[in-house]
Structures are given as structure tokens and as C-alpha cells.
Legacy VTK file of the C-alpha trace (Angstrom):
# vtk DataFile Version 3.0
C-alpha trace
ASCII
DATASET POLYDATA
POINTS 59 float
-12.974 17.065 -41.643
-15.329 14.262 -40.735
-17.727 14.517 -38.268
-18.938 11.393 -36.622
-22.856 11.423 -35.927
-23.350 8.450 -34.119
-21.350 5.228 -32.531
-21.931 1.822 -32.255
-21.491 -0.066 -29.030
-18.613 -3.364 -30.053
-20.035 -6.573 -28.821
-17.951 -9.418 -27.814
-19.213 -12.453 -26.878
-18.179 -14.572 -23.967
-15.982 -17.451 -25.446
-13.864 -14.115 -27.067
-13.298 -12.650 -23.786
-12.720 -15.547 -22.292
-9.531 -16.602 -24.487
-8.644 -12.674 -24.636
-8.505 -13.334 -20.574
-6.566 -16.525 -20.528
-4.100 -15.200 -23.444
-3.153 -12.340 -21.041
-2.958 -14.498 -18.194
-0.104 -17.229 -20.020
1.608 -13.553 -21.323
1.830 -12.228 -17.843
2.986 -15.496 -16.318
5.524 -15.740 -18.659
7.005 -12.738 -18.496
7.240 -12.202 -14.755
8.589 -15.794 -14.877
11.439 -14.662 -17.276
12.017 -11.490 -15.677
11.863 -13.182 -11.982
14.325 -15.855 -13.128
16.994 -13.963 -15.344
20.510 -13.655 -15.302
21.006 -10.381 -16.730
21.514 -8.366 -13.767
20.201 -4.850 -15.281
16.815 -6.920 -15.639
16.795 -8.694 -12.159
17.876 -5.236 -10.286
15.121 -3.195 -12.089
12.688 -5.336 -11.325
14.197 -6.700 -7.957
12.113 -5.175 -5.152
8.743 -5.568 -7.294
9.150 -9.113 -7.199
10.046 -9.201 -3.444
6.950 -6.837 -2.734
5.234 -9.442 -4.725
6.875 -12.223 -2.667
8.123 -14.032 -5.718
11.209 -15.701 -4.858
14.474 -14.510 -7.254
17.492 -15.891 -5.337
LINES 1 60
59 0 1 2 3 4 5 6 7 8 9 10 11 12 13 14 15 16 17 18 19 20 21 22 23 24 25 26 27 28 29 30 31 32 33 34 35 36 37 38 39 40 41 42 43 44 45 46 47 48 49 50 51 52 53 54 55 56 57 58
């Protein structure tokens, strides 16, 4: 077994956060856009009254 004495803080520095911020944002705008606007009906009705608690539109 290995016993770990001591850790090191990670640092990231702002322009690294920043993109790892904006990459999630353009991931999570395009999958609630794909989910809100699908066709597959098991996909709209699981995620139907998220999106209307959300108010985004999906009729």
C-alpha cells in the first residue's frame, strides 16, 4: 500500500478556466437545444416538463 504524505494544491490559470467555462456553456446549449427540439418522443416526454419549468418552448 502507498501512503500519500503530502498534496499539492492544482493551479489553473485564468485563460484555462475561462475556455473550460465557455466549452461547458456551447455543450449545455447544445444539448438542451437538441433535447428541447427532438422528434423522438421518448426524449421530448422525459424531458418535457423540465423544459416547461424552464420555460423553453418545445411545441
Amino acid at each position: 500500500m502507498i501512503a500519500i504524505t503530502e498534496q499539492k494544491p492544482i493551479v489553473v490559470g485564468v485563460t484555462a478556466r475561462a475556455f473550460s467555462i465557455a466549452a461547458i456553456a456551447v455543450l449545455g446549449a447544445i444539448l438542451f437545444g437538441s433535447v428541447g427540439f427532438s422528434n423522438i418522443p421518448a426524449i421530448h416526454d422525459a424531458t418535457h416538463d423540465v423544459r416547461h419549468t424552464l420555460s423553453f418552448p418545445c411545441h
